[in-house]
C-alpha positions in Angstrom: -12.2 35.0 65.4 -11.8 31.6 66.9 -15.6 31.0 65.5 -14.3 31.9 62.3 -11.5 30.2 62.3 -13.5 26.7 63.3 -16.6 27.1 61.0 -13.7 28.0 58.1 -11.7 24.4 59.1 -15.8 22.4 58.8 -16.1 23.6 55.6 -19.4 25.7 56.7 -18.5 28.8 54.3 -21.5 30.7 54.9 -21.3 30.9 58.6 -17.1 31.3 58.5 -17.8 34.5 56.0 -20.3 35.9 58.5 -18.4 35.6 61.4 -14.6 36.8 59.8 -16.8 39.9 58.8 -17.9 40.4 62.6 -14.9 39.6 63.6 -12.0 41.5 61.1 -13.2 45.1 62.5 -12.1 44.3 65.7 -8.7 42.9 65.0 -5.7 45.1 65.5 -4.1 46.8 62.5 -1.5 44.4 62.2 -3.5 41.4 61.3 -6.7 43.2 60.3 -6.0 42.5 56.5 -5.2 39.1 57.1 -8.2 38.4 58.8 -10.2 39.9 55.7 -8.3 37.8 53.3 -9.7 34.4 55.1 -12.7 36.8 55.2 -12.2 36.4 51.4 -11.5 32.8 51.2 -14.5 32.2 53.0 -17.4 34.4 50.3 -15.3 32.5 47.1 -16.0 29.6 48.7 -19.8 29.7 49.1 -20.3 28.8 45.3 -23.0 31.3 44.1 -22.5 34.9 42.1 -22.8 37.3 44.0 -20.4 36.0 47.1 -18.1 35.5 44.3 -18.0 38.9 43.2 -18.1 40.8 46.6 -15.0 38.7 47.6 -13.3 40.0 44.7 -14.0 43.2 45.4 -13.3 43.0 48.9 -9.8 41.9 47.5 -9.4 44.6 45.6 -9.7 46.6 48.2 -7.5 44.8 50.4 -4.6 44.7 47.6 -5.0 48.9 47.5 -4.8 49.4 51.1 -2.3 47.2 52.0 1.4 48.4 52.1 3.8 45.7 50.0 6.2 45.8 52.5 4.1 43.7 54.5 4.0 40.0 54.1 0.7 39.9 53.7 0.4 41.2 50.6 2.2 38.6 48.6 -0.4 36.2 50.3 -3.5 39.1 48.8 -1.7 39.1 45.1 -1.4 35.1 45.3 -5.2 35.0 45.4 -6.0 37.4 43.3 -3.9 35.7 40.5 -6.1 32.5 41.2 -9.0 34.9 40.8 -7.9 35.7 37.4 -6.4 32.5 36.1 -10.0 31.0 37.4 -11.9 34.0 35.4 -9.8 32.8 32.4 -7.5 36.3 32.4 -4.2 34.0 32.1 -2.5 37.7 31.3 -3.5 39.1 34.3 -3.0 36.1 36.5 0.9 36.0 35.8 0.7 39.7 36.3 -0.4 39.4 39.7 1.5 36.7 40.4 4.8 38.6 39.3 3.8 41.0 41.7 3.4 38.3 44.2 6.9 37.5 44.3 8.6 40.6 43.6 7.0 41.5 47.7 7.8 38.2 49.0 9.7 36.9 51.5 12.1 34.0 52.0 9.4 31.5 54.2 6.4 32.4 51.3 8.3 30.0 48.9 7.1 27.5 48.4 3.3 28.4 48.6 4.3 30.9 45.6 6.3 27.9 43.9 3.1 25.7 43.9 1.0 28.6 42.3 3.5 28.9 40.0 3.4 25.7 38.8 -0.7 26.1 38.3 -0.3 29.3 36.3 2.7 28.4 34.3 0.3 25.5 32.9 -2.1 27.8 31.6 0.0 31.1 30.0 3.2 31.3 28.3 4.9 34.2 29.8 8.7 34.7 29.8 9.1 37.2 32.7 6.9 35.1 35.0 9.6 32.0 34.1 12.0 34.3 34.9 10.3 35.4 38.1 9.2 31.8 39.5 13.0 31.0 39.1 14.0 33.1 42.0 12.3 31.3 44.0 14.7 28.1 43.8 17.4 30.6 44.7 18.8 30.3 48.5 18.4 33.8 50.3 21.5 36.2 51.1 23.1 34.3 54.0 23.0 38.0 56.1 19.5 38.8 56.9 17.7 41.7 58.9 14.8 40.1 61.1 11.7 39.0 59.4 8.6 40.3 59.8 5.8 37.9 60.7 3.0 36.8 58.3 -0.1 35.4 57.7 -0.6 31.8 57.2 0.9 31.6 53.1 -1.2 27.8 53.1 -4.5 29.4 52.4 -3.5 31.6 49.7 -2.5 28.4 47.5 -6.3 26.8 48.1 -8.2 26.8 44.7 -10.4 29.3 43.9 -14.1 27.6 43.7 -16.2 27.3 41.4 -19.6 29.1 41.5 -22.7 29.4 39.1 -21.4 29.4 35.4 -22.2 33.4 34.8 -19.6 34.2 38.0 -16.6 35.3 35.8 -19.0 37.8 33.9 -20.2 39.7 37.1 -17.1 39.9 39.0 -16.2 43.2 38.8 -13.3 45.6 40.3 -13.8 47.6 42.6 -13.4 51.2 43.4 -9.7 52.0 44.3 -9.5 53.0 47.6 -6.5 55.0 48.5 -2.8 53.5 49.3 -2.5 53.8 52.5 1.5 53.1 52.7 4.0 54.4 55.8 7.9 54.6 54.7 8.7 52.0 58.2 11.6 50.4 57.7 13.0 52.4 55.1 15.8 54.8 57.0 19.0 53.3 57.5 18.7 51.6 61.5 21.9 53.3 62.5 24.7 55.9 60.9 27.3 54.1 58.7 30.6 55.0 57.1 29.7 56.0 53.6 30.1 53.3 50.8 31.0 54.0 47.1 28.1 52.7 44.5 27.6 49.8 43.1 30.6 50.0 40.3 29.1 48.3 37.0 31.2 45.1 36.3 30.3 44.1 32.7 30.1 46.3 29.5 27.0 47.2 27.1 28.1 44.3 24.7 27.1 42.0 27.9 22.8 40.6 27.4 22.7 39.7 31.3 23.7 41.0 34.5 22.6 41.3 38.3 21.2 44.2 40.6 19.8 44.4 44.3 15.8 45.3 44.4 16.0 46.6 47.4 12.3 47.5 48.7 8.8 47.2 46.6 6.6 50.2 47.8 3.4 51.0 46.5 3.6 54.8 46.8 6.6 56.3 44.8 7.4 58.7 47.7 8.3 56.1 50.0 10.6 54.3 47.4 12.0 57.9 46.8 12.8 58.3 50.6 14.8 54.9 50.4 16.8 56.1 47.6 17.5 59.5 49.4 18.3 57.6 52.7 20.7 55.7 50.6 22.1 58.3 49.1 23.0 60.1 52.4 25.0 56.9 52.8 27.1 56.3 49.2 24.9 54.1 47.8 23.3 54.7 44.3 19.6 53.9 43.9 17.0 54.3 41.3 13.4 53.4 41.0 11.9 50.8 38.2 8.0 51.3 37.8 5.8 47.9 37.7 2.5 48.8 36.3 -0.3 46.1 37.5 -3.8 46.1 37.1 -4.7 46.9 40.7 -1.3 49.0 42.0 1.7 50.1 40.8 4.7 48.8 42.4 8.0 51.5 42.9 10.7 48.5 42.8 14.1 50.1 45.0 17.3 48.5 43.1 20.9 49.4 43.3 24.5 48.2 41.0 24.8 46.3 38.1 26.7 43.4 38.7 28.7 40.8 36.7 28.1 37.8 39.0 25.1 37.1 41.4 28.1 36.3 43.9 29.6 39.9 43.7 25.9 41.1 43.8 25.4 39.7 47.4 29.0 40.4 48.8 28.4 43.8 48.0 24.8 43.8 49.9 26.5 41.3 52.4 28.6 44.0 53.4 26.8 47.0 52.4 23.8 47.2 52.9 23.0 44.7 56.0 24.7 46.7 58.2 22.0 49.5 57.6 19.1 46.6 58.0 18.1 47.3 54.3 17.2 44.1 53.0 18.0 43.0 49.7 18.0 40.3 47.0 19.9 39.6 44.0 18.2 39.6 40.6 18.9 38.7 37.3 18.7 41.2 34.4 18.4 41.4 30.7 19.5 44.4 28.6 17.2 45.5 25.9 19.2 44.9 23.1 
């Protein structure tokens, strides 16, 4: 790894990609798909076709395997909307990128900010302003632990540009299955039981707030959450995000007049079960 990590730092791509591929298999779980992703980094950077397109793939495969409860994979969907926005699919770029930050975490900031600002110059796309907002937003003052992640710097590096015909023969890669645990999603310890979320504003109102509570990649894991909740008073429900390489099961709970009430109520409900949360904006339909 530490060859890796050296010929990665001289610029000697070739050599860096060689040796994070000898390397990655032998890394433990937790920091296997991080090691990949410079593994990644490394092939995109080597400037010729097929490198290109095998990263991609690899990426892929990466983004399907990788539970979005780790930190990690808001680093995977950062690249993979530079992928795209290099490839010219502006679309598909803020698509990824949405996905990006919905999985984030507080510290991945302002890496996410600064690819925000790169795709925002290229595609008009109202959700993604929406989205990209957030991230000027302070986090809930009570916070379970953080888990640790991988180093957000690299994911913000440009993609490179290799031989002209690159964008035409990077293709996607078979699907591999989700490989997702439901860790972290049962309530730490028993708790009195708590009413829902009361809704604060009426129909007539165009904006209001909810909690996203969890992103999950496999809908029976979000599904447990909202059952765990349940057990303890607390309403959930589940809003589908379709992407191009997974589906994210988004966890959110109330409707909320003010983004203050919002995190009172998950100041005082929901930390004490370790459930982490953070306060959204909404629009109604009409």
């Amino acid at each position: 790894m530490a060859k890796a990590q050296k010929a990665y730092v001289a610029g000697n791509w070739k050599e860096a990609a060689a040796a994070y591929e000898a390397a990655c298999p032998k890394e433990p779980d937790s920091v296997r798909a991080e090691c990949y992703l410079w593994n990644v980094l490394a092939l995109s950077q080597i400037g010729a076709a097929k490198e290109f397109s095998k990263a991609g793939k690899r990426l892929d495969s990466l983004i399907n395997k990788t539970n979005p409860q780790k930190a990690v994979y808001a680093d995977l969907m950062m690249t993979k909307a530079q992928f795209q926005l290099y490839m010219g699919r502006n679309e598909k770029a803020a698509e990824a990128l949405i996905h990006a930050i919905e999985t984030s975490q507080p510290h991945q900031a302002v890496v996410l900010k600064k690819v925000c600002a790169v795709v925002q110059s290229k595609v008009k796309n109202a959700t993604l302003d929406e989205t990209c907002k957030r991230l000027d937003e302070p986090p809930p003052q009570v916070e379970p632990a953080q888990q640790p992640s991988a180093p957000a710097e690299k994911a913000v590096q440009s993609v490179p540009e290799p031989e002209a015909n690159t964008a035409q023969e990077a293709k996607k890669s078979d699907e591999a299955p989700v490989q997702a645990t439901a860790a972290a999603t049962k309530p730490a310890a028993p708790a009195p039981a708590v009413q829902p979320a009361k809704t604060e504003n009426s129909k007539d109102n165009q904006e209001y707030w909810i909690l996203q509570l969890g992103a999950f990649g496999v809908r029976s894991n979000a599904e447990l959450l909202v059952n765990n909740l349940k057990k303890q008073g607390i309403k959930g429900s589940i809003e589908e995000r379709q992407g191009e390489t997974k589906t994210l099961f988004l966890v959110q709970t109330g409707k909320f007049e003010t983004k203050e009430k919002a995190t009172d109520y998950g100041a005082q409900k929901l930390a004490p079960l370790n459930v982490e949360f953070r306060a959204i904006l909404k629009k109604s339909s009409k």
